[in-house]
C-alpha positions as CSV (number, residue, x, y, z in Angstrom):
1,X,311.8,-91.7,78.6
2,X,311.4,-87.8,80.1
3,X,309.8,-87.1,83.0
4,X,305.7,-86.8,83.4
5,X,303.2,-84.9,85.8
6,X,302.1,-87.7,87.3
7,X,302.5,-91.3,87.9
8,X,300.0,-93.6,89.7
9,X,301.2,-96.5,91.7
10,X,299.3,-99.0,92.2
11,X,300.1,-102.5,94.6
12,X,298.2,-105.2,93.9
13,X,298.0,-108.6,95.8
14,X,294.9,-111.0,94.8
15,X,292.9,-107.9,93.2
16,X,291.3,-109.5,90.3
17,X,287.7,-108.7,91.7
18,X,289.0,-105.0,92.2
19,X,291.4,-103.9,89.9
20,X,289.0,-103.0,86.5
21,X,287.0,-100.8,87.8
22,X,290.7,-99.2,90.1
23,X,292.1,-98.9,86.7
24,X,289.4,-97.7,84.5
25,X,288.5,-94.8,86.9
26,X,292.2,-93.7,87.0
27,X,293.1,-94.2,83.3
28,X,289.8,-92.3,82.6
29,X,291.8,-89.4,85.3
30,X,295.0,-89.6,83.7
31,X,295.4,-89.8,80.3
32,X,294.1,-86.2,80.5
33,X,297.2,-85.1,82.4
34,X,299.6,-87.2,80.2
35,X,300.3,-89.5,82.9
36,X,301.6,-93.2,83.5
37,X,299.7,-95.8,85.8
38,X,302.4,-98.7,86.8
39,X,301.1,-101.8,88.5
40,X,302.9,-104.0,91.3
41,X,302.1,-107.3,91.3
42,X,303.1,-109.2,94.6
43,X,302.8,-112.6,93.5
44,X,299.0,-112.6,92.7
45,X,297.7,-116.4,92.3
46,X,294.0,-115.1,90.9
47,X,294.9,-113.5,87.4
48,X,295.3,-110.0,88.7
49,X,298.2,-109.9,86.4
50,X,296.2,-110.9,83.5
51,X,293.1,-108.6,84.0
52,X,296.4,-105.7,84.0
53,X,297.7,-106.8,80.6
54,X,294.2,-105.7,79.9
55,X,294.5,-102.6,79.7
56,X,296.8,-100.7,77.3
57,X,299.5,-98.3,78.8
58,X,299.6,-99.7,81.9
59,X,302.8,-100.7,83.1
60,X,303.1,-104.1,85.2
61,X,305.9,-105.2,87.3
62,X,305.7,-108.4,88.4
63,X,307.3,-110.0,91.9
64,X,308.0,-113.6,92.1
65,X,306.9,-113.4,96.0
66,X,304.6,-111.5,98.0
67,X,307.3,-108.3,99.7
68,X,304.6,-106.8,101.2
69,X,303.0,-103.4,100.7
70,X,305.7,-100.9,101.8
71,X,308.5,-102.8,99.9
72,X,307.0,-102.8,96.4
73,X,305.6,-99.1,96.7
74,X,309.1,-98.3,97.1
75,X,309.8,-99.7,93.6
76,X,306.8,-97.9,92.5
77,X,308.2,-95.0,93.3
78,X,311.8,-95.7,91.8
79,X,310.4,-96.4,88.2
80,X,308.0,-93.6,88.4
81,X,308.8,-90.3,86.7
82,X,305.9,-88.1,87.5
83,X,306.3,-85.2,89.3
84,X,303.9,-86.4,91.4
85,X,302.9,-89.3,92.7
86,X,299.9,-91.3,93.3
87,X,299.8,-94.0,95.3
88,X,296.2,-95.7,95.3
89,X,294.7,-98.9,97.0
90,X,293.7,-101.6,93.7
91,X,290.5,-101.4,96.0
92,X,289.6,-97.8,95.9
93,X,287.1,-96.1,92.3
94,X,288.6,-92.7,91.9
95,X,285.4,-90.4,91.1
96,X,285.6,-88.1,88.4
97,X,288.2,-85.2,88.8
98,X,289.2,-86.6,91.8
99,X,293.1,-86.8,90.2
100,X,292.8,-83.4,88.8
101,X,291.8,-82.0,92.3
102,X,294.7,-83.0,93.8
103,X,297.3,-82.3,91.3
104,X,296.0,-78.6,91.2
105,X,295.7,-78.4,94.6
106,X,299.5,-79.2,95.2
107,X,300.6,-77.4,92.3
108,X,299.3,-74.1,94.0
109,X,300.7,-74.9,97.7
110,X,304.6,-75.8,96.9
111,X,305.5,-76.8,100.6
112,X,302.7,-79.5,100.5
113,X,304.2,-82.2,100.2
114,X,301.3,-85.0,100.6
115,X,297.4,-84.7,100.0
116,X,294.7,-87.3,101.1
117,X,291.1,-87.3,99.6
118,X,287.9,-87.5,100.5
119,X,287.6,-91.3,101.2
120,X,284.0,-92.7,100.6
121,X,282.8,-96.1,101.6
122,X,280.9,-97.9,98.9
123,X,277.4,-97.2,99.8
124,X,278.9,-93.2,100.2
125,X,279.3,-92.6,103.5
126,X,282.3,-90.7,104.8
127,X,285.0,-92.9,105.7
128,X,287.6,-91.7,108.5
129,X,291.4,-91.2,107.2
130,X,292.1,-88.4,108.8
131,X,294.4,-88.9,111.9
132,X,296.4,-86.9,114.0
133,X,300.0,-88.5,115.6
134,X,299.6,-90.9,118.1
135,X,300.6,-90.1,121.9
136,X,301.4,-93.7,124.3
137,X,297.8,-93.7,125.5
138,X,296.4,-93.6,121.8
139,X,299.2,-96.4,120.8
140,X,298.3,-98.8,123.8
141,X,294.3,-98.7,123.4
142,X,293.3,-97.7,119.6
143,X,292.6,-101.1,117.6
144,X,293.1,-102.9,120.7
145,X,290.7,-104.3,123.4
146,X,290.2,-101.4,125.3
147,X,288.5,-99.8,122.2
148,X,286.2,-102.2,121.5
149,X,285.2,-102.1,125.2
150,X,285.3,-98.1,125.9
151,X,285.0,-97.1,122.5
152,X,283.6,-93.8,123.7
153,X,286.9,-92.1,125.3
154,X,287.9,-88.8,124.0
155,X,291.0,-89.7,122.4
156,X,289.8,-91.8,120.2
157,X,287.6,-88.1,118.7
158,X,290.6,-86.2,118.7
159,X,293.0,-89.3,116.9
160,X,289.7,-89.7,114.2
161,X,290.3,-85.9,113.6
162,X,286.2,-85.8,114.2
163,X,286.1,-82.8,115.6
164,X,287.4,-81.0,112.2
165,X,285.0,-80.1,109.1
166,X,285.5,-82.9,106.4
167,X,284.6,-80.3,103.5
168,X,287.0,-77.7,104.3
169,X,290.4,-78.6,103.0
170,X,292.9,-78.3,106.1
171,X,296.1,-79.7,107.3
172,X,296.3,-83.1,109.2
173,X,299.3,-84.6,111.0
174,X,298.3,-87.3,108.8
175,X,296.0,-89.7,106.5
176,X,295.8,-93.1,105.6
177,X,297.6,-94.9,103.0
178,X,294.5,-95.8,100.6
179,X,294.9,-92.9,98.5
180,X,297.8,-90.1,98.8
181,X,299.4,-87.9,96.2
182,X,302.9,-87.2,97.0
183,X,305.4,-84.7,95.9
184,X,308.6,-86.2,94.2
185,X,310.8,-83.4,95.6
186,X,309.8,-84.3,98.8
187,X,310.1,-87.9,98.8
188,X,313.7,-87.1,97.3
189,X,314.6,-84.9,100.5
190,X,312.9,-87.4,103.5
191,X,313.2,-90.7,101.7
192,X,310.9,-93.4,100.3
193,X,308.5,-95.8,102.8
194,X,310.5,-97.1,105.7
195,X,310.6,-100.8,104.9
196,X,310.8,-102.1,108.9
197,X,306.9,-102.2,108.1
198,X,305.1,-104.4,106.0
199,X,302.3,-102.3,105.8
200,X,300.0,-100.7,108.0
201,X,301.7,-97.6,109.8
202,X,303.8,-96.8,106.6
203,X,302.3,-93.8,106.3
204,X,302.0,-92.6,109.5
205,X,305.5,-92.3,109.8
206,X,306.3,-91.0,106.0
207,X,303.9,-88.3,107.1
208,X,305.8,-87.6,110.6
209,X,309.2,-87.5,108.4
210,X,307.6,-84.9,106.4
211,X,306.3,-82.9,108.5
212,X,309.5,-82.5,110.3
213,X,311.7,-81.7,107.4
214,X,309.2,-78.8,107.0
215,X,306.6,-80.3,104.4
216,X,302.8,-80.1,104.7
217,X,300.2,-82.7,104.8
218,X,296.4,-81.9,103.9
219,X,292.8,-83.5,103.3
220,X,291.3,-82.6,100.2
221,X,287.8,-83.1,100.2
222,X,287.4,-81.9,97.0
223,X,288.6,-85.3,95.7
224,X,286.6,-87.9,96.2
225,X,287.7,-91.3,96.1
226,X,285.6,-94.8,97.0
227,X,287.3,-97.4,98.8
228,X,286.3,-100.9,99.9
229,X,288.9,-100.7,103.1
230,X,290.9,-104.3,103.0
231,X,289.7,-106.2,100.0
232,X,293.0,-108.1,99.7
233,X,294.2,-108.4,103.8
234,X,291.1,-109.5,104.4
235,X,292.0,-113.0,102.4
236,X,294.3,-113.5,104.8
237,X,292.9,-112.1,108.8
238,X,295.7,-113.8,110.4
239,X,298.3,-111.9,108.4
240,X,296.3,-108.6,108.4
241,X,295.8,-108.4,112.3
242,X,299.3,-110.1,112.7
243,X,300.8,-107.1,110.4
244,X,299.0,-104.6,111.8
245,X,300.3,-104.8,115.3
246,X,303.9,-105.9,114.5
247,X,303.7,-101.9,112.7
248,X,302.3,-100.9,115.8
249,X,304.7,-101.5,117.8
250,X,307.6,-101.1,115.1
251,X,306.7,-97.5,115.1
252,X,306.7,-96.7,118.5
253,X,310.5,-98.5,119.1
254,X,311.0,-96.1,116.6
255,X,309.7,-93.2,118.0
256,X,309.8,-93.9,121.4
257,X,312.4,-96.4,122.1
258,X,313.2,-100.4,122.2
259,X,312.1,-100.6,125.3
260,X,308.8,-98.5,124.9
261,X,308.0,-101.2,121.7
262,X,308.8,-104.1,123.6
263,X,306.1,-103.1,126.1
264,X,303.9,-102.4,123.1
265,X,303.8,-105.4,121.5
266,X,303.7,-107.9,125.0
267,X,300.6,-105.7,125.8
268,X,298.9,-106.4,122.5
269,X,299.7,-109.9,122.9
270,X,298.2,-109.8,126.3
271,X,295.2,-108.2,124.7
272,X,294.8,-110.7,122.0
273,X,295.2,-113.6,124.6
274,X,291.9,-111.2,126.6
275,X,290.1,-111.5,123.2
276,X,290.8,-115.1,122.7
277,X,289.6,-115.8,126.0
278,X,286.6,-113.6,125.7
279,X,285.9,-115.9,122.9
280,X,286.7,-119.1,124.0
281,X,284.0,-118.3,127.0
282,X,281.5,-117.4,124.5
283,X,281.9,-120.8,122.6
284,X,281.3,-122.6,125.8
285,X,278.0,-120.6,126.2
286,X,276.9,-121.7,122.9
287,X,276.9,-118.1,121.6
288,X,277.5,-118.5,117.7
289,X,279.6,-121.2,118.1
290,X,281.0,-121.3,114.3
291,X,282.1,-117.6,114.3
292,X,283.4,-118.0,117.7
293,X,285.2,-120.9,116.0
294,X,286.4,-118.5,113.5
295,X,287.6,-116.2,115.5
296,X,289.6,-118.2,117.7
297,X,291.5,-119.7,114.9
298,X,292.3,-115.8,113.8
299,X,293.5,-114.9,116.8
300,X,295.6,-118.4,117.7
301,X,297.5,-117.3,114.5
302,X,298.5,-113.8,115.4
303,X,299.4,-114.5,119.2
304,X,301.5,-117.6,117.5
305,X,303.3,-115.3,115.3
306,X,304.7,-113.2,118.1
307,X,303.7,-109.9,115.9
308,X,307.2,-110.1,114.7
Protein backbone atom coordinates (compact mmCIF):
# COMPACT_ATOMS: atom_id res chain seq x y z
CA UNK A 1 0.00 0.00 0.00
CA UNK A 2 1.51 3.69 -1.10
CA UNK A 3 2.07 6.21 1.12
CA UNK A 4 -0.90 8.75 2.64
CA UNK A 5 -1.02 12.40 4.07
CA UNK A 6 -1.82 11.43 7.23
CA UNK A 7 -2.11 8.65 9.65
CA UNK A 8 -3.76 8.88 13.11
CA UNK A 9 -2.39 6.83 15.96
CA UNK A 10 -4.26 6.11 18.38
CA UNK A 11 -3.29 3.90 21.99
CA UNK A 12 -5.89 2.57 23.70
CA UNK A 13 -5.85 0.75 27.14
CA UNK A 14 -9.59 0.19 28.78
CA UNK A 15 -11.19 3.05 26.44
CA UNK A 16 -14.43 1.50 25.74
CA UNK A 17 -16.34 4.51 27.48
CA UNK A 18 -14.06 6.90 25.23
CA UNK A 19 -13.17 5.58 22.10
CA UNK A 20 -16.66 6.19 19.83
CA UNK A 21 -16.92 9.43 20.18
CA UNK A 22 -12.30 9.64 19.75
CA UNK A 23 -13.05 7.80 16.57
CA UNK A 24 -16.03 9.30 15.15
CA UNK A 25 -14.65 12.94 15.42
CA UNK A 26 -11.44 11.85 13.73
CA UNK A 27 -12.85 9.67 10.97
CA UNK A 28 -15.31 12.56 10.39
CA UNK A 29 -11.51 14.67 10.03
CA UNK A 30 -9.88 12.29 7.97
CA UNK A 31 -11.54 10.63 5.47
CA UNK A 32 -11.51 14.12 3.86
CA UNK A 33 -7.77 14.08 3.63
CA UNK A 34 -7.63 10.40 2.47
CA UNK A 35 -6.11 9.31 5.55
CA UNK A 36 -5.75 6.03 7.77
CA UNK A 37 -6.67 5.92 11.64
CA UNK A 38 -4.75 2.69 13.23
CA UNK A 39 -5.67 1.64 16.73
CA UNK A 40 -3.27 0.01 19.54
CA UNK A 41 -4.81 -2.02 21.73
CA UNK A 42 -2.72 -2.85 24.93
CA UNK A 43 -4.42 -5.65 26.17
CA UNK A 44 -7.94 -3.96 26.85
CA UNK A 45 -10.13 -6.36 29.16
CA UNK A 46 -13.50 -3.89 28.58
CA UNK A 47 -14.25 -4.53 24.79
CA UNK A 48 -12.34 -1.56 23.54
CA UNK A 49 -11.29 -3.82 20.88
CA UNK A 50 -14.78 -4.68 19.93
CA UNK A 51 -16.27 -1.08 19.94
CA UNK A 52 -12.99 -0.64 17.18
CA UNK A 53 -14.06 -3.49 14.89
CA UNK A 54 -16.99 -1.05 14.86
CA UNK A 55 -15.97 1.14 12.79
CA UNK A 56 -15.02 0.50 9.14
CA UNK A 57 -11.44 1.44 8.02
CA UNK A 58 -9.97 1.50 11.09
CA UNK A 59 -7.06 -0.47 11.49
CA UNK A 60 -6.53 -2.46 15.03
CA UNK A 61 -3.53 -3.96 16.25
CA UNK A 62 -3.87 -5.86 18.97
CA UNK A 63 -1.09 -6.60 22.03
CA UNK A 64 -1.38 -9.68 24.05
CA UNK A 65 -0.08 -7.46 27.23
CA UNK A 66 -0.23 -4.00 28.31
CA UNK A 67 3.67 -2.39 26.83
CA UNK A 68 2.76 0.75 28.00
CA UNK A 69 2.13 3.99 26.13
CA UNK A 70 5.51 4.93 24.57
CA UNK A 71 6.17 1.29 23.32
CA UNK A 72 3.07 0.71 21.29
CA UNK A 73 3.12 4.42 19.74
CA UNK A 74 6.33 3.34 18.46
CA UNK A 75 4.54 0.60 16.45
CA UNK A 76 2.04 3.14 15.50
CA UNK A 77 4.41 4.90 13.99
CA UNK A 78 6.24 1.89 12.16
CA UNK A 79 2.93 0.82 10.32
CA UNK A 80 1.88 4.27 9.57
CA UNK A 81 2.42 5.72 6.16
CA UNK A 82 1.14 9.18 6.42
CA UNK A 83 3.29 11.88 5.87
CA UNK A 84 2.24 13.00 8.92
CA UNK A 85 1.38 11.75 11.89
CA UNK A 86 -1.20 12.14 14.49
CA UNK A 87 -0.86 10.84 17.57
CA UNK A 88 -4.13 11.40 19.71
CA UNK A 89 -5.22 10.37 23.36
CA UNK A 90 -8.61 7.59 22.80
CA UNK A 91 -9.86 10.26 25.49
CA UNK A 92 -9.60 13.48 23.61
CA UNK A 93 -13.05 14.72 20.70
CA UNK A 94 -11.30 16.39 17.92
CA UNK A 95 -13.59 19.54 17.01
CA UNK A 96 -14.29 20.16 13.56
CA UNK A 97 -11.33 21.13 11.35
CA UNK A 98 -9.24 20.66 14.04
CA UNK A 99 -7.09 17.89 11.81
CA UNK A 100 -7.17 20.14 8.76
CA UNK A 101 -5.64 23.09 10.91
CA UNK A 102 -2.76 21.33 11.68
CA UNK A 103 -1.95 19.54 8.51
CA UNK A 104 -2.05 23.04 6.71
CA UNK A 105 -0.36 24.59 9.28
CA UNK A 106 2.81 22.29 8.91
CA UNK A 107 2.47 21.94 5.38
CA UNK A 108 3.29 25.81 5.06
CA UNK A 109 6.22 25.85 7.87
CA UNK A 110 8.66 22.82 6.49
CA UNK A 111 11.17 22.97 9.60
CA UNK A 112 8.16 22.30 11.95
CA UNK A 113 8.42 19.34 12.88
CA UNK A 114 5.64 18.92 15.76
CA UNK A 115 2.31 20.93 16.35
CA UNK A 116 0.11 20.78 19.55
CA UNK A 117 -3.65 22.10 19.64
CA UNK A 118 -5.65 24.00 21.43
CA UNK A 119 -6.52 21.48 24.27
CA UNK A 120 -10.02 22.07 25.82
CA UNK A 121 -11.35 20.51 28.98
CA UNK A 122 -14.85 19.07 28.62
CA UNK A 123 -16.90 21.77 30.09
CA UNK A 124 -14.40 24.17 27.49
CA UNK A 125 -12.17 25.72 29.49
CA UNK A 126 -8.58 26.04 28.34
CA UNK A 127 -6.56 23.31 29.45
CA UNK A 128 -2.55 23.95 30.00
CA UNK A 129 -0.15 21.85 27.52
CA UNK A 130 1.99 24.22 26.80
CA UNK A 131 5.44 23.81 28.68
CA UNK A 132 8.68 25.10 28.44
CA UNK A 133 12.03 22.56 29.37
CA UNK A 134 12.37 21.88 32.74
CA UNK A 135 15.50 23.48 34.76
CA UNK A 136 16.54 21.18 38.36
CA UNK A 137 14.35 23.46 40.46
CA UNK A 138 11.27 22.93 38.12
CA UNK A 139 12.18 18.94 38.12
CA UNK A 140 12.44 18.70 41.99
CA UNK A 141 9.09 20.72 42.96
CA UNK A 142 6.50 20.59 39.88
CA UNK A 143 3.89 17.62 40.67
CA UNK A 144 5.59 17.11 43.81
CA UNK A 145 4.75 18.30 47.44
CA UNK A 146 6.16 21.53 47.32
CA UNK A 147 3.62 22.47 44.59
CA UNK A 148 0.70 21.53 46.23
CA UNK A 149 2.05 23.55 49.25
CA UNK A 150 3.49 26.81 47.36
CA UNK A 151 1.71 26.45 44.35
CA UNK A 152 2.13 30.17 43.74
CA UNK A 153 6.08 30.31 42.92
CA UNK A 154 7.03 31.91 39.68
CA UNK A 155 8.34 28.91 37.96
CA UNK A 156 5.63 27.12 38.01
CA UNK A 157 4.05 30.56 35.42
CA UNK A 158 6.93 30.41 33.31
CA UNK A 159 6.96 26.17 33.04
CA UNK A 160 2.81 26.48 32.37
CA UNK A 161 3.94 28.91 29.47
CA UNK A 162 1.06 31.31 31.23
CA UNK A 163 2.59 34.21 30.47
CA UNK A 164 2.11 33.60 26.48
CA UNK A 165 -1.24 34.40 24.50
CA UNK A 166 -3.05 31.01 23.94
CA UNK A 167 -4.66 32.31 20.53
CA UNK A 168 -1.66 33.35 18.78
CA UNK A 169 0.09 30.37 17.30
CA UNK A 170 3.86 30.51 18.61
CA UNK A 171 6.65 28.26 19.29
CA UNK A 172 7.02 26.24 22.60
CA UNK A 173 9.86 24.17 23.88
CA UNK A 174 7.20 21.83 24.16
CA UNK A 175 3.45 20.32 24.61
CA UNK A 176 1.88 17.51 25.99
CA UNK A 177 1.39 14.21 24.49
CA UNK A 178 -2.59 14.21 24.35
CA UNK A 179 -2.66 15.42 20.87
CA UNK A 180 0.56 16.19 18.56
CA UNK A 181 0.97 15.99 14.85
CA UNK A 182 4.34 15.06 13.84
CA UNK A 183 6.30 15.24 10.77
CA UNK A 184 7.54 11.78 9.37
CA UNK A 185 10.76 13.23 8.04
CA UNK A 186 11.50 14.35 11.28
CA UNK A 187 10.85 11.42 13.23
CA UNK A 188 13.07 9.58 10.53
CA UNK A 189 16.11 11.97 11.36
CA UNK A 190 15.75 12.06 15.57
CA UNK A 191 14.11 8.74 16.04
CA UNK A 192 10.80 7.41 17.38
CA UNK A 193 9.69 7.68 21.38
CA UNK A 194 12.46 6.78 23.67
CA UNK A 195 11.14 3.56 25.22
CA UNK A 196 13.15 4.06 28.85
CA UNK A 197 9.59 5.69 29.60
CA UNK A 198 6.46 4.13 29.91
CA UNK A 199 4.66 7.11 29.45
CA UNK A 200 4.57 10.41 30.88
CA UNK A 201 7.71 12.52 29.86
CA UNK A 202 7.87 10.88 26.31
CA UNK A 203 7.19 13.80 24.84
CA UNK A 204 9.14 16.12 26.60
CA UNK A 205 12.13 14.56 25.50
CA UNK A 206 10.94 13.76 21.71
CA UNK A 207 10.43 17.54 21.68
CA UNK A 208 14.01 18.39 23.24
CA UNK A 209 15.47 15.80 20.45
CA UNK A 210 13.82 17.88 17.95
CA UNK A 211 14.47 20.92 18.72
CA UNK A 212 18.18 20.18 18.86
CA UNK A 213 18.43 18.54 15.49
CA UNK A 214 17.01 21.91 14.29
CA UNK A 215 13.16 21.22 14.12
CA UNK A 216 10.40 23.39 15.43
CA UNK A 217 7.74 22.89 17.87
CA UNK A 218 4.38 25.12 17.95
CA UNK A 219 0.84 25.52 19.65
CA UNK A 220 -1.86 25.88 17.25
CA UNK A 221 -4.68 27.26 18.70
CA UNK A 222 -6.48 27.20 15.72
CA UNK A 223 -7.18 23.48 16.41
CA UNK A 224 -9.15 22.66 18.93
CA UNK A 225 -9.27 19.51 20.48
CA UNK A 226 -11.38 18.29 23.92
CA UNK A 227 -9.69 16.12 26.21
CA UNK A 228 -10.85 14.32 29.40
CA UNK A 229 -6.95 14.36 30.82
CA UNK A 230 -6.36 10.54 32.28
CA UNK A 231 -9.46 8.59 31.49
CA UNK A 232 -7.57 5.21 31.32
CA UNK A 233 -4.37 5.95 34.12
CA UNK A 234 -6.80 6.97 36.28
CA UNK A 235 -8.17 3.09 36.56
CA UNK A 236 -5.17 2.37 37.89
CA UNK A 237 -3.62 5.72 40.47
CA UNK A 238 -1.00 3.61 41.77
CA UNK A 239 0.47 2.92 38.33
CA UNK A 240 -0.20 6.45 37.02
CA UNK A 241 1.58 8.30 39.94
CA UNK A 242 4.14 5.34 40.16
CA UNK A 243 4.79 6.04 36.18
CA UNK A 244 4.82 9.40 36.30
CA UNK A 245 7.71 9.88 38.57
CA UNK A 246 9.81 6.82 37.51
CA UNK A 247 9.76 9.32 33.93
CA UNK A 248 10.57 11.98 36.03
CA UNK A 249 13.42 10.98 37.10
CA UNK A 250 14.33 8.78 33.91
CA UNK A 251 14.57 12.00 32.13
CA UNK A 252 16.68 13.90 34.20
CA UNK A 253 19.56 10.76 34.39
CA UNK A 254 19.15 11.42 30.98
CA UNK A 255 19.75 14.81 30.74
CA UNK A 256 21.52 15.54 33.67
CA UNK A 257 23.24 12.57 34.79
CA UNK A 258 22.88 9.12 36.95
CA UNK A 259 23.69 10.74 39.74
CA UNK A 260 21.42 13.87 39.35
CA UNK A 261 18.27 10.99 38.75
CA UNK A 262 19.27 9.10 41.58
CA UNK A 263 18.78 12.23 43.78
CA UNK A 264 15.53 12.79 41.79
CA UNK A 265 13.77 9.95 42.48
CA UNK A 266 14.96 9.39 46.55
CA UNK A 267 13.56 13.02 46.82
CA UNK A 268 10.19 12.05 45.33
CA UNK A 269 10.17 9.14 47.47
CA UNK A 270 10.85 11.33 50.43
CA UNK A 271 8.00 13.53 49.23
CA UNK A 272 5.53 10.73 48.79
CA UNK A 273 6.53 9.37 52.35
CA UNK A 274 5.68 13.65 53.51
CA UNK A 275 2.26 13.10 51.68
CA UNK A 276 1.58 9.80 53.19
CA UNK A 277 2.34 11.12 56.48
CA UNK A 278 0.29 14.26 55.88
CA UNK A 279 -2.34 11.76 55.43
CA UNK A 280 -1.97 9.33 57.91
CA UNK A 281 -2.25 12.49 60.54
CA UNK A 282 -5.40 13.58 58.89
CA UNK A 283 -7.01 10.03 59.34
CA UNK A 284 -6.18 10.19 62.99
CA UNK A 285 -7.99 13.59 63.16
CA UNK A 286 -10.97 12.02 61.75
CA UNK A 287 -10.76 14.31 58.59
CA UNK A 288 -12.63 12.23 55.80
CA UNK A 289 -11.43 9.19 57.04
CA UNK A 290 -12.43 7.02 53.79
CA UNK A 291 -10.62 9.24 51.29
CA UNK A 292 -7.80 9.53 53.60
CA UNK A 293 -8.05 5.76 53.48
CA UNK A 294 -7.86 5.96 49.81
CA UNK A 295 -5.20 7.87 49.50
CA UNK A 296 -2.98 6.13 51.73
CA UNK A 297 -3.36 2.93 49.95
CA UNK A 298 -2.36 5.09 46.54
CA UNK A 299 0.56 6.27 47.85
CA UNK A 300 1.77 2.85 49.93
CA UNK A 301 1.76 1.54 46.28
CA UNK A 302 3.98 3.95 44.52
CA UNK A 303 6.63 4.38 47.48
CA UNK A 304 6.49 0.24 47.38
CA UNK A 305 7.28 0.30 43.85
CA UNK A 306 10.50 2.24 44.18
CA UNK A 307 9.40 4.43 41.00
CA UNK A 308 11.41 1.94 39.06
Amino acid sequence: MGAVELSVVIVSYNSRAQLPRCLESVLAEVRPLGGEVVVIDNASTDGSPEVVRGFAGVRLIENRANLGFVRAVNQGLKVARGRYILVLNPDTEVRPGAVGALVRFMAGHPRVGLVGPKLLYPDGVLQPSRRRFPDLLTLFTEGTFVQWHLPGLGIFRGFYCQDLPADVPHPVDWVTGACMLVRREAVEEVGPLDERFFMYSEELDWCRRLWSAGWQVYYVPEAEVVHQEAASSRQDPVRQRANFYASRWKYAAKYYGPGVGALLRWFLLFGLGVELLEEALKLALGHKPELRRRRIRVLVGVIRSGLR
